[in-house]
C-alpha positions in Angstrom: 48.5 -17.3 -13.7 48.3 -16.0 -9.9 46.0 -17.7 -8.0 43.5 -15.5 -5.8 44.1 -16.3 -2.2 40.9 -18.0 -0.5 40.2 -16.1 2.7 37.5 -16.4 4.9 36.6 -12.4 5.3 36.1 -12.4 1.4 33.6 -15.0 1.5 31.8 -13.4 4.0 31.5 -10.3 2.1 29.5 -11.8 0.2 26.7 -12.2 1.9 27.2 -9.7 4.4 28.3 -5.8 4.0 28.9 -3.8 6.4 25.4 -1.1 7.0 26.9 2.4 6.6 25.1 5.4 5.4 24.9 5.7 1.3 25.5 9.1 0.0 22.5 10.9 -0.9 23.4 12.3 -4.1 23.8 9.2 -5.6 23.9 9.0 -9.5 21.1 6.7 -11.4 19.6 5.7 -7.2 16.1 3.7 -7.7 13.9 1.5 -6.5 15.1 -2.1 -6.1 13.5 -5.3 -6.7 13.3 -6.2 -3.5 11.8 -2.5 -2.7 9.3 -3.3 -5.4 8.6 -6.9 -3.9 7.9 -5.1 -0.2 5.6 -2.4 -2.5 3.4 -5.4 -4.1 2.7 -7.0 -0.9 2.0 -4.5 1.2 -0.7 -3.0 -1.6 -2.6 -5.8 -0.7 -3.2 -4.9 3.0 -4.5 -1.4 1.6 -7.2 -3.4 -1.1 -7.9 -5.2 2.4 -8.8 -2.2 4.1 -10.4 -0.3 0.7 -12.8 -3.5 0.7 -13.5 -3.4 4.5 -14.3 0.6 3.8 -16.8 -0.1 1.1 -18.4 -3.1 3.4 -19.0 -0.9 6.2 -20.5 2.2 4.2 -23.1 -0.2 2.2 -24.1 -1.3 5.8 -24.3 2.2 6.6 -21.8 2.4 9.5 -20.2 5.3 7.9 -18.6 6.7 11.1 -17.3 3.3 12.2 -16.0 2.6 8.6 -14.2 5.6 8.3 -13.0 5.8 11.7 -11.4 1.5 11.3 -10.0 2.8 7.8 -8.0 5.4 9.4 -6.7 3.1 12.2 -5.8 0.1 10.1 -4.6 2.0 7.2 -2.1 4.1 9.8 -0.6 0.8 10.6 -0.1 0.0 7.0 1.7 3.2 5.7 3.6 3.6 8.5 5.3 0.1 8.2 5.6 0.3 5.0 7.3 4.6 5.4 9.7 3.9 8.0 11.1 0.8 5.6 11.3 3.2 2.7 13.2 5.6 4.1 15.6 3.3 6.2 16.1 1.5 2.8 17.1 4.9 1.3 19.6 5.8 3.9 21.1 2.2 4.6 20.4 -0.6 2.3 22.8 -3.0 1.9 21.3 -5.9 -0.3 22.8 -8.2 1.4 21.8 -11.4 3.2 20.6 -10.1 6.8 18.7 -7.6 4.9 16.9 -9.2 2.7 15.5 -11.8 5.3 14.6 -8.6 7.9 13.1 -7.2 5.1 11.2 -10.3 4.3 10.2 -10.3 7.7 8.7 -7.2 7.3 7.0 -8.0 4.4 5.5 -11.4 6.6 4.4 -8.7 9.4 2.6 -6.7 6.7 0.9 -9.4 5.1 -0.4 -10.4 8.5 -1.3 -7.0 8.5 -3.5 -7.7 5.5 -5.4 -11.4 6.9 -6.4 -8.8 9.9 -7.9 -6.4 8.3 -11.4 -7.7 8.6 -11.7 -8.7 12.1 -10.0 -5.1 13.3 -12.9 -3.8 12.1 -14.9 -6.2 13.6 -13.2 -4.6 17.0 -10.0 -7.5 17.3 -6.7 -6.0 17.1 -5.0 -9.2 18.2 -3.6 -10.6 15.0 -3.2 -6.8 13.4 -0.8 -5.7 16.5 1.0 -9.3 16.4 1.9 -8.4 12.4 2.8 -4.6 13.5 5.1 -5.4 16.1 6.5 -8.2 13.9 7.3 -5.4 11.4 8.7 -3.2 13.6 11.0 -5.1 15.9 12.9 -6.4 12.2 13.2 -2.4 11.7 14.6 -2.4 15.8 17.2 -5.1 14.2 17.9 -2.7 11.1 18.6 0.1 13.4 20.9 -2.0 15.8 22.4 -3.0 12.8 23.0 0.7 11.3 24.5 1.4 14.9 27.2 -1.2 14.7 28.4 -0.3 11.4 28.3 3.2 11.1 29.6 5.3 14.0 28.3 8.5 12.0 24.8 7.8 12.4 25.2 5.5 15.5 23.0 8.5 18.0 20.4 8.6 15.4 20.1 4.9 14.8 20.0 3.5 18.8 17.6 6.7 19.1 15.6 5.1 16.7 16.3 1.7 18.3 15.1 2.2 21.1 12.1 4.6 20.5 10.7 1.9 18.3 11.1 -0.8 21.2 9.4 1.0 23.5 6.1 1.9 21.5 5.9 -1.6 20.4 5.5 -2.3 24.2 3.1 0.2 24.4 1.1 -1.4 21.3 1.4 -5.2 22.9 -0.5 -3.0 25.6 -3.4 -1.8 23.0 -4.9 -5.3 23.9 -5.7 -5.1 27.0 -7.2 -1.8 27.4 -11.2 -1.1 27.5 -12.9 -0.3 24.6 -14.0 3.1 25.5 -10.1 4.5 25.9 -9.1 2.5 22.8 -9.2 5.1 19.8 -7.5 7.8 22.7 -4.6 5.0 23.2 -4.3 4.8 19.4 -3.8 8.3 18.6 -1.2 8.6 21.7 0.4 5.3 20.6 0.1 6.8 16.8 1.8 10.4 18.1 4.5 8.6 19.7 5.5 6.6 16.9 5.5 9.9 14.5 7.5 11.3 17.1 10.5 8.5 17.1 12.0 9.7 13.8 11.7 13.5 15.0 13.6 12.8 18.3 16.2 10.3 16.1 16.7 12.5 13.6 17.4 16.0 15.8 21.0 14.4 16.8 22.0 13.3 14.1 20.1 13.3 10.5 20.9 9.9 8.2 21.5 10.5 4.6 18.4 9.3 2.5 18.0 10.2 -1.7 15.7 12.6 -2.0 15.0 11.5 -6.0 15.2 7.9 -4.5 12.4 8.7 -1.6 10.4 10.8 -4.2 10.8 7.8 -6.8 8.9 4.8 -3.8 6.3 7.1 -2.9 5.4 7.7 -6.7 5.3 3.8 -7.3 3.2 3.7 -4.1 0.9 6.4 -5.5 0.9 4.4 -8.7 -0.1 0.8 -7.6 -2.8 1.9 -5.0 -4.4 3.8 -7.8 -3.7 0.5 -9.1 -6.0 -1.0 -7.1 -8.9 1.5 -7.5 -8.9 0.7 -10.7 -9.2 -3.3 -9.9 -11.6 -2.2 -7.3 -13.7 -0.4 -9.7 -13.6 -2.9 -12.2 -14.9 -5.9 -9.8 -17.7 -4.1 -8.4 -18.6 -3.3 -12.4 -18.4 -6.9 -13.4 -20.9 -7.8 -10.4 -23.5 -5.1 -11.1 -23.7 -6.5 -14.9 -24.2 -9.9 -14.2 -27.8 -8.4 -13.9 -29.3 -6.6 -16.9 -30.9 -3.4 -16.9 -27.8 -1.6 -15.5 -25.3 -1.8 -18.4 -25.9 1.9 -19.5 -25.3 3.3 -16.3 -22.5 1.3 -15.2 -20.9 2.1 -18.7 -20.8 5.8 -17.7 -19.9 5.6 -14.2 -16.5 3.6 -15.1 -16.0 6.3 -17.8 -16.4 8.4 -15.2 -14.0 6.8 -12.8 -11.6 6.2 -14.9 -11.2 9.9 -15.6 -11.3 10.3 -12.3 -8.2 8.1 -11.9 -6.4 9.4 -14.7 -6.5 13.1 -13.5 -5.3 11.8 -10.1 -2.2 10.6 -11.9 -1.5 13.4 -14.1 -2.2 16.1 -11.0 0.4 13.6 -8.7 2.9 12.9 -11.2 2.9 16.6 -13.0 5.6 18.0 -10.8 8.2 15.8 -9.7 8.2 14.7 -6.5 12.0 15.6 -5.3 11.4 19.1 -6.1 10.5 20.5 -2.8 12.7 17.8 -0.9 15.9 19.4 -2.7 14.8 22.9 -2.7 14.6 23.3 1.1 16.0 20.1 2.1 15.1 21.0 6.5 14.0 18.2 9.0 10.7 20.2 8.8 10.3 19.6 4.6 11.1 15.9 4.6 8.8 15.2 7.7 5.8 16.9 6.7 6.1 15.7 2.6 6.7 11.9 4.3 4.0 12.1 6.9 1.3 14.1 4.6 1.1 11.3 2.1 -0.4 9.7 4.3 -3.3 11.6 3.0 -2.9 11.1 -0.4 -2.5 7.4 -0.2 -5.4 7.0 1.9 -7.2 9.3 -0.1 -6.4 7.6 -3.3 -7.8 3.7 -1.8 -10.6 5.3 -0.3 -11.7 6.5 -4.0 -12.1 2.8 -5.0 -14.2 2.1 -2.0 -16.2 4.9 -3.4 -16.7 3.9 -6.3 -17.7 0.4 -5.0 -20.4 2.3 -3.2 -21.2 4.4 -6.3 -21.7 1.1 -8.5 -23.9 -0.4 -5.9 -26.3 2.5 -5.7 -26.7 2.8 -9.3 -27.5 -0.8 -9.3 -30.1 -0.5 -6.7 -28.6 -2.6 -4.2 -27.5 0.0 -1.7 -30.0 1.9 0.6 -28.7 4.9 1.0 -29.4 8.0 -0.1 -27.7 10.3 -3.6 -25.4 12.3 -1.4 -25.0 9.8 1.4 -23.8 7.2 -1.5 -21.7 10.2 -3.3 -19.7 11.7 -0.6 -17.1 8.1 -0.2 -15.9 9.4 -3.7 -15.8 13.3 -3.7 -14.6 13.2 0.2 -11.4 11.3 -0.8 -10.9 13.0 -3.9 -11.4 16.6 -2.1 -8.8 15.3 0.2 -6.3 14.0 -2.5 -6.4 17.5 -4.4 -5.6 19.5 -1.6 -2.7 17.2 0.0 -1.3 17.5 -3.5 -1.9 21.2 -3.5 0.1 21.2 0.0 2.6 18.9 -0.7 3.8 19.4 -4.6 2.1 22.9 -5.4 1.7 24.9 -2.2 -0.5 28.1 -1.7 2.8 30.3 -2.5 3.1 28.8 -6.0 3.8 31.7 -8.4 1.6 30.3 -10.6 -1.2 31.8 -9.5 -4.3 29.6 -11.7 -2.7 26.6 -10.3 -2.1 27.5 -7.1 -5.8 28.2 -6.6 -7.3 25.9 -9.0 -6.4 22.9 -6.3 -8.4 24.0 -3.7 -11.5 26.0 -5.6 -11.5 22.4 -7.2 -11.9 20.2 -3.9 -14.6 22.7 -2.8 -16.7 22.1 -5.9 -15.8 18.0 -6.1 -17.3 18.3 -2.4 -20.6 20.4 -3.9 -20.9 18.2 -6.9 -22.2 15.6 -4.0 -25.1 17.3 -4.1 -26.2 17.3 -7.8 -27.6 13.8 -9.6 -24.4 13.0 -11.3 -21.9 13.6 -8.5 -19.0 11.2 -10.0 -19.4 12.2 -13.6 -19.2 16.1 -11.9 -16.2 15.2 -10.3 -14.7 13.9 -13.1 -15.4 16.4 -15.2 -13.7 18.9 -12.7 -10.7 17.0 -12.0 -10.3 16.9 -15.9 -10.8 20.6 -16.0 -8.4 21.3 -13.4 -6.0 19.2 -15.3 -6.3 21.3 -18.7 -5.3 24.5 -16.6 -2.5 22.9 -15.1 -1.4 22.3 -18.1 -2.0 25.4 -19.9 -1.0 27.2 -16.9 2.5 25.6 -16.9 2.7 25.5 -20.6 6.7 26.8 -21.9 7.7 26.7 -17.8 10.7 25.1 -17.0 10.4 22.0 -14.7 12.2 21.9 -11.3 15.3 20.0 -11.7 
């Protein structure tokens, strides 16, 4: 029997594997534990947020609310994006990636014990667990550049353009309170605009089913968490009798709510329009529009938070003023799904204007006494059509 010869390089290979690009048509490509790990704790900065949502409508600081929501929520998806599609395009499994990644993970859970007091007006822990998430994706990118002399432009693009916002956000601190939200949308811009400038040299190779695969889990556990959300805020309101009736019908109502938002996300696949015009252009605006749908989809649950409390009469506010934190987010979720999986061009005509004749009467439905069971009952509908609609169609491939 021949003996293996021990040498040191095949030891290291263990461990360690060189980060070059993986080939983006892939057979069998999904999501990986450690992907699913990054997924789990990351949902827990956007129940964070959901919570801080609901807090600050019940108080009545709708404007403020909604305005922290976007911020904090920004710094969430985006950490959370730019992992998901370097992990597409370069993901080694090995050693050094697994702790960067866990690193990540760290910065985003720091993310998450920050929430609060960012909307409370103290960005100091929130930017300390930002940076810390993106200076691991800085090492990722240095990483990619030393292995892969393809995609090296793209990556120390990348690099660099990362490095140099994070500077920028360290800055965030220190500036006055009245430029604040002006910095945050140039800072936000900026880092949008990293990936565009990387990715005009020199495009890296992600999987388009795999991409379309971690958004959908995304999708899947924040709606997840509107259902947890939902279901707390339910359990509170009964403690105290004289509500059960009410709160009986307003989960029924949620929960269809929640289930149409499923069926309407996951009814075409995902990948379709990523493979059908696979351009800079597609990818970008399918990867940055979620952003919409995801922060549509946690900002239902803060909704409904807000929806149990005024049917229990501990809220003071108004029907429509307690409505509208539901039908808003939904309104928003049916038409980024109508832009970014159905499109206005869709040759199927009922669906294609279903979407949006939908949101517009979800929106008007705030103005009726049963706004969430309206909702639902339109969501359901548009459901039905979809699916008679589509009925004996073939699926995109």
């Amino acid at each position: 029997m021949t003996q293996q010869p021990s040498r040191p390089e095949s030891r290291l290979r263990v461990w360690y594997r060189p980060m070059r690009s993986r080939d983006s048509g892939e057979h069998h490509r999904v999501a990986t534990p450690l992907e699913l790990l990054f997924d789990l704790c990351f949902v827990v900065a956007v129940g964070q947020a959901a919570a801080s949502l609901h807090h600050a409508l019940a108080e009545g600081h709708a404007a403020h609310g909604v305005t922290s929501f976007a911020t904090v929520f920004f710094a969430i998806w985006w950490g959370w994006l730019n992992f998901s599609w370097f992990a597409s395009a370069f993901d080694t499994d090995d050693v050094p990636y697994r702790l960067a990644t866990l690193v990540q993970i760290a910065g985003g859970l720091t993310v998450a014990a920050a929430v609060s007091s960012a909307f409370e007006g103290d960005f100091r822990l929130m930017v300390i667990g930002y940076v810390l998430m993106r200076l691991a994706m800085v090492f990722q990118w240095l990483r990619a550049a030393r292995s892969d002399p393809r995609c090296r432009p793209a990556a120390l693009r990348y690099a660099a353009g990362i490095a140099v916002v994070q500077v920028l956000w360290v800055s965030y601190l220190w500036l006055p309170d009245g430029v604040r939200l002006i910095a945050f949308i140039g800072f936000a811009v900026l880092e949008m605009a990293v990936p565009v400038w990387a990715e005009s040299r020199h495009g890296t190779t992600w999987h388009p089913h795999h991409i379309a695969e971690r958004y959908g889990l995304f999708t899947l556990i924040v709606l997840g968490e509107v259902i947890l959300s939902a279901t707390n805020a339910i359990k509170e309101g009964t403690a105290e009798p004289g509500h059960t009736g009410e709160l009986i019908s307003l989960a029924a109502a949620g929960l269809v709510l929640v289930f149409s938002m499923w069926w309407l996300y996951f009814d075409r696949p995902g990948h379709a329009r990523l493979v059908r015009r696979p351009t800079m252009f597609t990818s970008m605006s399918w990867g940055y529009g979620h952003y919409l749908i995801f922060a549509s989809v946690a900002a239902v649950g803060a909704g409904l938070e807000v929806a149990v409390a005024y049917d229990t009469g501990t809220l003071h506010l108004g029907g429509v003023a307690a409505a509208l934190p539901t039908t808003i987010p939904v309104a928003v979720f049916l038409l980024s799904v109508w832009l970014l999986h159905i499109g206005p061009t869709n040759e199927c005509r009922p669906i294609a204007v279903g979407f949006p004749v939908t949101a517009v009467l979800v929106l008007a439905a705030s103005f009726t006494p049963a706004p969430i069971h309206i909702a639902a009952v339109l969501t359901a509908a548009l459901v039905a059509l979809t699916v008679v609609a589509t009925h004996g169609q073939p699926q995109p491939a």
